[in-house]
C-alpha positions in Angstrom: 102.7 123.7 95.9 102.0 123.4 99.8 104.3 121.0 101.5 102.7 119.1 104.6 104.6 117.2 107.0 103.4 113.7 107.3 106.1 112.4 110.0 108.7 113.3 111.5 112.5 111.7 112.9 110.6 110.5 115.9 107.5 108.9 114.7 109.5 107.1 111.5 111.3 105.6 114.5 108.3 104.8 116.1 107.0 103.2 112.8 110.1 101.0 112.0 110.2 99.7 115.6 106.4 98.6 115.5 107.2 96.9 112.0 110.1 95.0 113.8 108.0 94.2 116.1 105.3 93.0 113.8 107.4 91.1 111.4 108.8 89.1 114.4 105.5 88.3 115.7 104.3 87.5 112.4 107.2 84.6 111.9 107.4 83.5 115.5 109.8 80.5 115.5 111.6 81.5 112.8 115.9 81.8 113.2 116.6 83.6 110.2 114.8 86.5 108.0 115.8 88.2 105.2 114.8 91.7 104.8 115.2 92.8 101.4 115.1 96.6 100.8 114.9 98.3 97.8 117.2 100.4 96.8 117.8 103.7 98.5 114.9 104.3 100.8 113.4 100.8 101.0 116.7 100.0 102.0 117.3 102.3 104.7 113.8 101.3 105.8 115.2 97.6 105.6 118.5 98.7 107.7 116.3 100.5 110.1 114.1 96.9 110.7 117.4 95.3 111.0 118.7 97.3 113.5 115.3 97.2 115.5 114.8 93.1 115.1 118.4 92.7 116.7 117.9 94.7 119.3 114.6 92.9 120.3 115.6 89.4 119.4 118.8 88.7 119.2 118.9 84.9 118.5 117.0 85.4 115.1 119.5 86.4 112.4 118.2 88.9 110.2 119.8 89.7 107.0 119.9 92.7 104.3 119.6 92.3 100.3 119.6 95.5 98.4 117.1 95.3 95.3 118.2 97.2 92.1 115.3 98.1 90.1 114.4 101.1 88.1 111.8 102.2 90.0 110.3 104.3 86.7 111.0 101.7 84.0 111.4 98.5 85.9 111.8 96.4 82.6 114.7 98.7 81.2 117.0 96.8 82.9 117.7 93.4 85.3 116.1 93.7 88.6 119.1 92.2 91.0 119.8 91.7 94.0 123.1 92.4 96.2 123.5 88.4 96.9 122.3 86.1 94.3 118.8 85.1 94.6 118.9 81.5 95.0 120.4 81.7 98.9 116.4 82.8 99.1 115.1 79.1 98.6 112.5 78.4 101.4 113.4 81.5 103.0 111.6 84.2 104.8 111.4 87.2 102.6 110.4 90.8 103.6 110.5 93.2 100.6 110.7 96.7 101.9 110.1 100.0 100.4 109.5 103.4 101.5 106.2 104.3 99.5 103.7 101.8 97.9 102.0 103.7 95.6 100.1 101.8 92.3 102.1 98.4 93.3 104.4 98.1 89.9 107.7 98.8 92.2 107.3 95.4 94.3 105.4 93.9 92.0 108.4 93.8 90.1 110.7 93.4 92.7 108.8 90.2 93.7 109.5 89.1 90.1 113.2 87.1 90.6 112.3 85.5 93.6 109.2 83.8 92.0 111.9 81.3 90.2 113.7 80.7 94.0 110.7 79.0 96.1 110.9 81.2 99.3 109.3 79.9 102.2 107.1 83.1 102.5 107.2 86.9 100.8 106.3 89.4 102.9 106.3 93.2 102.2 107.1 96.2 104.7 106.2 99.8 103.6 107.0 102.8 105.6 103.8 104.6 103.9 101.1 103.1 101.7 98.8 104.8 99.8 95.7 103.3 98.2 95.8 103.6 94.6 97.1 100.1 93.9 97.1 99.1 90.0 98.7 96.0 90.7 97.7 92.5 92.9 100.3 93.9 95.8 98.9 94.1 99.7 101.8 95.3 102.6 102.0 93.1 105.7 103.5 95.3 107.6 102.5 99.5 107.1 104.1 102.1 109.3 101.4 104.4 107.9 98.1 104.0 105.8 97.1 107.3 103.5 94.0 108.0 101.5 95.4 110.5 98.9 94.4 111.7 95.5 96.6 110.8 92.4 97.9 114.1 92.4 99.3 114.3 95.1 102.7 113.0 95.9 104.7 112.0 99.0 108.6 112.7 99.3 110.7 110.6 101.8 113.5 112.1 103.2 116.5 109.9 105.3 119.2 111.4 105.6 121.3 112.1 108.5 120.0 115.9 108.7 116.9 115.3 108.0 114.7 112.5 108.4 111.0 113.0 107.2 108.2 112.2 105.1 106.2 115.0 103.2 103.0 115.0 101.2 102.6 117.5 98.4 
């Protein structure tokens, strides 16, 4: 199967800074976001943000929930979340993943903050494809793909490598 390189270290860095940049500018006026990522890459992606929104505004406090979900089964078990949910009341969300594919990850993911009232749910994806199955639209999108079902797209962040590939 032919392996194509969709980005590399440089422009995923490129992408997560824009996103911090968006999401900032999207919730002007705000002092405190919480960017919740889900686990493993959404996560990084979420640390990534972090990192990028301190550096550009550091009066806003931004803060980083890891979201357990099976990503293949997502009712086999709890979805949780690293703090408990309820510190989320009229918050500002951003759920973050690496890939939004067919839309059933976040959709989800969304699921246990429905019961807390945020103030707004926003979601950050590194890639997005278009084959949504489910009522899910990213705010913020470090890249837009039109692929065909088949094909698939591996994300890679690690500290040796750092890249996104579609197959």
């Amino acid at each position: 199967m032919e392996r194509n390189i969709i980005l590399n270290k440089e422009d995923i860095q490129l992408k997560i800074v824009r996103m911090a940049y968006q999401i900032l500018e999207d919730n002007d006026g705000e002092s405190e976001i919480f960017l919740l990522g889900i686990k493993d890459n959404g996560f990084i992606i979420a640390s990534k943000i972090k990192i990028e929104i301190e550096k550009i505004a550091s009066q806003i406090k931004a803060n980083l929930i890891q979201v357990n979900i099976n990503k293949s089964n997502p009712l086999a078990q709890d979805i949780t979340y690293s703090v408990p949910a309820s510190i989320l009341k009229n918050k500002v969300v951003v759920l973050t993943d690496d890939v939004g594919n067919t839309g059933k990850t976040l959709f989800y993911a969304l699921q246990p903050l429905l019961h807390e009232a945020p103030k707004k749910i926003q979601i950050a994806l590194l890639l997005d494809r278009k084959h949504k199955l489910f009522p899910i639209h990213a705010d913020f999108v470090g890249l837009s793909l039109a692929t065909t079902i088949q094909e698939h797209i591996e994300v890679i962040l690690q500290e040796e490598e750092e890249s996104a590939y579609l197959e």
